[in-house]
N, C-alpha and C positions, 0 to 999 in steps of 0.2 A: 504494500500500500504506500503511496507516495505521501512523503511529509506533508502538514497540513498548509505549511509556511512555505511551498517550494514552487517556483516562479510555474506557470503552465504554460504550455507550448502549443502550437497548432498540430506537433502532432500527437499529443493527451489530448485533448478534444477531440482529434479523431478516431485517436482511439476508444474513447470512453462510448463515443457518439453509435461506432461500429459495436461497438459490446451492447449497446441498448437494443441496436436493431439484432442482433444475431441472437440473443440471449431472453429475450423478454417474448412471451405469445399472452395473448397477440402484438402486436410491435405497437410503438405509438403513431407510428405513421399509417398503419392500418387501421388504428381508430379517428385518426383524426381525416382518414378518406373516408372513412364506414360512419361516421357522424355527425361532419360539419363539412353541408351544400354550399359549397361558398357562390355557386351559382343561383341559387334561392335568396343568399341573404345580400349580394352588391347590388344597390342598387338598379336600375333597366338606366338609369339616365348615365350613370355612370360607364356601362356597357357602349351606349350612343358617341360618349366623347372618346372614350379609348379607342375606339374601330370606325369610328366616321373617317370618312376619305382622306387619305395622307398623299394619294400618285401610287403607292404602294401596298401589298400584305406584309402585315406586322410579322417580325419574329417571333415573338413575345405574345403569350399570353397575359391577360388581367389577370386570371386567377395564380400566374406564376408568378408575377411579383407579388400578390396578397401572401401565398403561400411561404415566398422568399422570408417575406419580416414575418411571418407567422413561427418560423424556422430559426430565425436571427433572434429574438427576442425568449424564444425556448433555450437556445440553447445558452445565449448570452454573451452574445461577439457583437462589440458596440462598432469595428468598423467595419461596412460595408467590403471592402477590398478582401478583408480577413474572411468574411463569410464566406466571398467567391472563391478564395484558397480552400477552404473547407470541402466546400461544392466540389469542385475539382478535382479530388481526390476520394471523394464519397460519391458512386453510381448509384443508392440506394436515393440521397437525399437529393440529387439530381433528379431521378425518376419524378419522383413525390412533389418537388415543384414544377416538373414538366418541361423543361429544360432541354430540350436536344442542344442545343449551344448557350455557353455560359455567354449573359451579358457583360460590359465590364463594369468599372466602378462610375463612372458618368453616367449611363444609364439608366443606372438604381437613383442617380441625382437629381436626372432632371424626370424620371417617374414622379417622385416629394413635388419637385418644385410646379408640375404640368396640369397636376391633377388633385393638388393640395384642398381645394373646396371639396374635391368630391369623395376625397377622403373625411373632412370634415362629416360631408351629408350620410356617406356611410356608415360613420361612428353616431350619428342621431338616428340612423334607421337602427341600429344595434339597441339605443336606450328604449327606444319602445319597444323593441321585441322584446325584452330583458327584463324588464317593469312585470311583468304579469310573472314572470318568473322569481324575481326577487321577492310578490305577494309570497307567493307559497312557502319560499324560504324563510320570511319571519314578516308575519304581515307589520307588527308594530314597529321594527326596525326600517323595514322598508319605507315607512310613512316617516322617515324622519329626513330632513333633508339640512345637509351640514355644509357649510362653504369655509374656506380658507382663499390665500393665497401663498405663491413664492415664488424664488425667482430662477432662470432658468440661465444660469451664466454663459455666455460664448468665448471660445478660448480666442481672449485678445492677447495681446500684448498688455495691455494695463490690468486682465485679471494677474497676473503673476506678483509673486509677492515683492520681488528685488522691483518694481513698479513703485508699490508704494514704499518700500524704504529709500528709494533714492530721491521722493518727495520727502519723507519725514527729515531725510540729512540736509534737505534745503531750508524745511524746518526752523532748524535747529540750529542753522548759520545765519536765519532772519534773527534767531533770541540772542545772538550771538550780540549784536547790533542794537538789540533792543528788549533788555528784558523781559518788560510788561506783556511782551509776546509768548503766550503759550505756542511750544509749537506741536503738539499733541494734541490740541484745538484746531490751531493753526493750519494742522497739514490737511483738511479738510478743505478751506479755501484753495487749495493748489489745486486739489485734483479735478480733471478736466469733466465737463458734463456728460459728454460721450465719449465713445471710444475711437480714436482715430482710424481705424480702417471698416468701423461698423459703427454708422450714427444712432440705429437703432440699440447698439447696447446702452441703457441708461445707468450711467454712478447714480447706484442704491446701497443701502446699508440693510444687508439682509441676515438673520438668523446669528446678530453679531460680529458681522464682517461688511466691510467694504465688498464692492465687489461691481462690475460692470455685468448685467445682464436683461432680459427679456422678463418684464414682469406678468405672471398669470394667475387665473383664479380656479381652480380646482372645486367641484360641487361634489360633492357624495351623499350617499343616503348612509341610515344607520347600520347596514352591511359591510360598508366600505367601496361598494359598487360606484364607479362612475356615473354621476349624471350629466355632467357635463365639462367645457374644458375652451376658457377661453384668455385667448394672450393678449396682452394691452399692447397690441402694434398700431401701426397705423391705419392698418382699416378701422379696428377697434375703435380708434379716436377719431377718426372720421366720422362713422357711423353714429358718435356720440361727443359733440361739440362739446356738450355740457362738464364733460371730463377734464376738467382743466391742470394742469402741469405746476407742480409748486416746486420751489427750495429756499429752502430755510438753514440757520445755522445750526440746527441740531439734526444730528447723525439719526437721531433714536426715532425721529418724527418724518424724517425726511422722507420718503416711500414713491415717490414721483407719482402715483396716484394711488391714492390713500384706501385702504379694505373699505371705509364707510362710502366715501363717494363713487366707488365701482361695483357695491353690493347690486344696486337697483337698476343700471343698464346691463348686468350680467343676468339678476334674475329675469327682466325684462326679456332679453335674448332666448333664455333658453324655454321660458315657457312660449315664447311664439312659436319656436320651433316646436315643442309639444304640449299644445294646447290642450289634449284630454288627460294631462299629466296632472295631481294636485297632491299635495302634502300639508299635515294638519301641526307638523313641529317644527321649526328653523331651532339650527344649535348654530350657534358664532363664537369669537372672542370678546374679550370686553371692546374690542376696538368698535364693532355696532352699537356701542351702548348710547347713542342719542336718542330726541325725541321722533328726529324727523325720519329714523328708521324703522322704531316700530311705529310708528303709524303706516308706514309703509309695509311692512310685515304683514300689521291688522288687516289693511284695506285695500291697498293692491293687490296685494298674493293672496291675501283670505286665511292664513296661519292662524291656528286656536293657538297655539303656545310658542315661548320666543324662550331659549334658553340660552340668554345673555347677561354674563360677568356685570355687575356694578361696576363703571371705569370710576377708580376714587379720585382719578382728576379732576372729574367733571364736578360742575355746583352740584351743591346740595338743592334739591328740589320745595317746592310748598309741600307739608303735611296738610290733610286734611280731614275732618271728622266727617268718619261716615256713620257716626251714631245714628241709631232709631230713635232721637230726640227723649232723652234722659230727662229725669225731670229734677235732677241738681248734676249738672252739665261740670266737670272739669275738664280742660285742656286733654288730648290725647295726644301721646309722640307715638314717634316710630321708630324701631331698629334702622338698623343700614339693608336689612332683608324685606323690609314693611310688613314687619309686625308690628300690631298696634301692643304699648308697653300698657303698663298700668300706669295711672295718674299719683300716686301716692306711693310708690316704690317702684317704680321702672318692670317691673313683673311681665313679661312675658304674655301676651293674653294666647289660650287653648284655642287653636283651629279646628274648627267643626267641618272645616274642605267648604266646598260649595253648595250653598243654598238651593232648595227646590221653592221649586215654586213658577205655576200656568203665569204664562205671559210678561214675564219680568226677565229683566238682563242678569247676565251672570256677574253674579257674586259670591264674595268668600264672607264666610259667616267668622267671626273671631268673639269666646263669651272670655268672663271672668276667670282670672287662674284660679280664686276662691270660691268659685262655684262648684257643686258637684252633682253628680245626676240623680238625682230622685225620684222614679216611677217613672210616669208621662214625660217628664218635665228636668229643669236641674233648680238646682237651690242655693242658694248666695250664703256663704257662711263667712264673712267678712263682716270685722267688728266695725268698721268703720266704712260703712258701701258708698260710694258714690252717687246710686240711683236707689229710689222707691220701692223699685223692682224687685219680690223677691226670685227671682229669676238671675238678676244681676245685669250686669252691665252689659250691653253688647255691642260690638264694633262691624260694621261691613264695610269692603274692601269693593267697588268694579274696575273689572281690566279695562270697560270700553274706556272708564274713566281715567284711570291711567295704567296704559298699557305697558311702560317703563315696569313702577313698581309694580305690579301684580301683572305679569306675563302667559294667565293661564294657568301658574303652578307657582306655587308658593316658594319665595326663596330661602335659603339657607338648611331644608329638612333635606332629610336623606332621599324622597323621591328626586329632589332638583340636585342634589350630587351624583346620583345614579344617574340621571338623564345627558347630565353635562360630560361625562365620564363618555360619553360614544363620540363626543367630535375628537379624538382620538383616528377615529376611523379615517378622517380624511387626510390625518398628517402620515398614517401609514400608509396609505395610497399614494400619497404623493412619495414618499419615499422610494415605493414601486415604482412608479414611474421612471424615479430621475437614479435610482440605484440598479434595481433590480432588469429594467428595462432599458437600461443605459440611456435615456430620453439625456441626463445630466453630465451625459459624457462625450458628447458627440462632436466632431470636430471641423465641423463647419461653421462657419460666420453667416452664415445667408439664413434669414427671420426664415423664411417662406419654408425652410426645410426643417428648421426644427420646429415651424408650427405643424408640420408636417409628421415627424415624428410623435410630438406630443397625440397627435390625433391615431395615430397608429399602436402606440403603448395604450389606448385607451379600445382603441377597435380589439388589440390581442384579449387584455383583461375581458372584455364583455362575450369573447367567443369562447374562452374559457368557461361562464357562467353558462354559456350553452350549451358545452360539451359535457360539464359538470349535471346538468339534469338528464342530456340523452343515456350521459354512461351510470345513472341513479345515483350519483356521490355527492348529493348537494354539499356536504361536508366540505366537502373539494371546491368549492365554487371560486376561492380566490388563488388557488396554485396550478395554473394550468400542468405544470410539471409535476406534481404529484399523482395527478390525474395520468399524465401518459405514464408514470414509473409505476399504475397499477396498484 
């Protein structure tokens, strides 16, 4: 068995690659002919554009390059060139993409770059197909939809590290000069807005680092399944004026376009594109925590529950009494979770969840901590009550009312930590993406092909969910590779 730590070669992959096929029944490449029509699932329009009249007959089938990165992405060869070496020496995985003549590596390039929308349209005919599947798989999980972003670096010349230290040493010959000059601040002003051989890479400060790249927003449901997959280029800002460009002197804030102001043209985008789509949770980070999102949550998207971080930067909002009008009324605060406290010792008030009751909006019912249940009813045993009542005090909460503090689900209890606990899903998926699928490794400079990629790591993941319910392993749904090792 080879060290764990020991460099791999093209020819270990092929050899590993040749042991899968020779050693495994049935092979993965026979289930993956025996299970997934890729002739059913491309598109017909996309068919139209590949084979509409060129002067000539194509070499190259559609379904051989699908098959190609279908191939690339299994097996985990982030460069093109290296695949075709593989191919090359492999009759087997030739066959299986259909290949009587290997293409070269320009080929596989300007495939991405040719046909990049309709790889787009492919990967949204994939989320619909997928959605009724993902029901079965976990209907409440499915019903959750979780958004992120990050960013998708292109290897320039200014991602490299001796980049920015030979900014920082300039630095630091300005404080030379002039003390009152941080230049660990400082080196920040130096660095340039773009990257000089790609104006599309943006200086962002992402995940703790500087770094020059391609900013995107990543949607998933509570599976971890892709729902969608869109990069802030410049169709993106085309298509959406309102997106506007900041920089500011802080590293931490700086995002060239910010998670909150690209929420609502992203979700905008993707439910046009699947309009019979709905989901009844949004999970975010605290970076959504404004007002003008969740009412946008409530009322354009139609989301019952919003499971979004209090951001502690932000003001402090008005409290307000939503007493059933007490009849010796004191002041009611709130926690930082909006719970209503007690008036007389900050006490906690018991949530009773939400209120029934024909024809009224929803609310959360909050009684007295000193109350307790009594038959029918509860009973106020507080020496000093604030209301009449012996019932006790009571507080109610509406989300229409504010949909910030009351989000559908009470903060701070262990349902809203268990719930907040699954946007998790979409930082692994991205992970997937930009590791596992090499989307983060790729080594071209041209937007058009790694938007290209991105939508192909997300076509592979969603055909693996398919092949995961024909071969009955819903278990499998996110390892296409565990799927073909059987």
């Amino acid at each position: 068995m080879r060290n764990k730590f020991s460099q791999i070669s093209l020819f270990d992959i092929y050899s590993d690659v040749s042991s899968a096929i020779n050693n495994r029944e049935p092979s993965f490449l026979d289930l993956l002919d025996e299970h997934l029509d890729l002739s059913s699932l491309i598109p017909v329009e996309f068919y139209r554009a590949f084979y509409k009249y060129t002067g000539r007959k194509r070499v190259y089938s559609l379904e051989s390059f699908i098959r190609f990165f279908l191939l690339q992405k299994f097996i985990g060869i982030d460069k093109d060139s290296a695949m075709l070496i593989t191919l090359s020496v492999c009759q087997e995985l030739r066959d299986f993409c259909g290949f009587t003549k290997l293409p070269d590596a320009a080929k596989i390039t300007r495939f991405k770059q040719d046909f990049c929308d309709h790889l787009e349209n492919f990967f949204n005919r994939l989320v619909d197909i997928t959605e009724p599947i993902c029901r079965e798989l976990d209907e409440k999980k499915a019903d959750y939809l979780i958004f992120d972003t990050t960013g998708l670096e292109i290897p320039v010349a200014e991602n490299n590290p001796k980049f920015f230290n030979t900014k920082l040493k300039q630095a630091k010959a300005i404080h030379k000069k002039n003390p009152d000059f941080d230049p660990y601040l400082g080196v920040y002003s130096l660095l340039p807005d773009t990257a000089e051989k790609s104006d599309r890479a943006k200086h962002q400060y992402i995940n703790g680092h500087y770094c020059y790249a391609v900013k995107a927003a990543v949607v998933t449901n509570g599976l971890g399944i892709v729902r969608h997959i869109q990069l802030f280029d410049d169709e993106f800002k085309k298509a959406h004026p309102e997106v506007v460009e900041t920089k500011s002197d802080n590293p931490d804030v700086d995002k060239e376009i910010g998670d909150s102001t690209a929420l609502k043209p992203v979700l905008n985008d993707f439910f046009k594109v699947h309009p019979e789509l709905s989901y009844k949770t949004f999970i975010g980070d605290s970076s959504f925590d404004t007002y003008d999102i969740y009412s946008a949550l409530r009322h354009d998207f139609h989301f019952e529950r919003a499971c979004v971080p209090i951001n502690p930067r932000n003001s402090k909002q008005k409290q307000t009494d939503e007493n059933s009008a007490p009849q010796k009324p004191l002041p009611v605060n709130f926690d930082k979770n909006g719970i209503p406290l007690c008036p007389l010792d900050n006490t906690p008030f018991i949530s009773l969840g939400k209120s029934k009751g024909a024809h009224r909006s929803t609310r959360f019912k909050f009684v007295c901590p000193k109350s307790k249940p009594g038959g029918k009813s509860r009973i106020c045993t507080c020496e000093t009550p604030c209301t009449d009542s012996s019932y006790g005090r009571c507080v109610y909460t509406y989300p229409d009312k504010d949909f910030r503090m009351y989000p559908g689900i009470l903060r701070g209890t262990e349902h809203w930590d268990n719930l907040y606990r699954h946007r998790v899903a979409v930082e692994r998926t991205i992970d997937l993406f930009k590791n596992t699928f090499d989307v983060g490794n790729r080594r071209s400079i041209n937007v058009k092909t790694l938007r290209a990629d991105a939508y192909l790591a997300g076509i592979i993941q969603l055909l693996g969910v398919i092949l995961a319910k024909a071969l009955h392993k819903p278990h499998l749904y996110k390892s296409i590779r565990k799927l073909a090792a059987g």
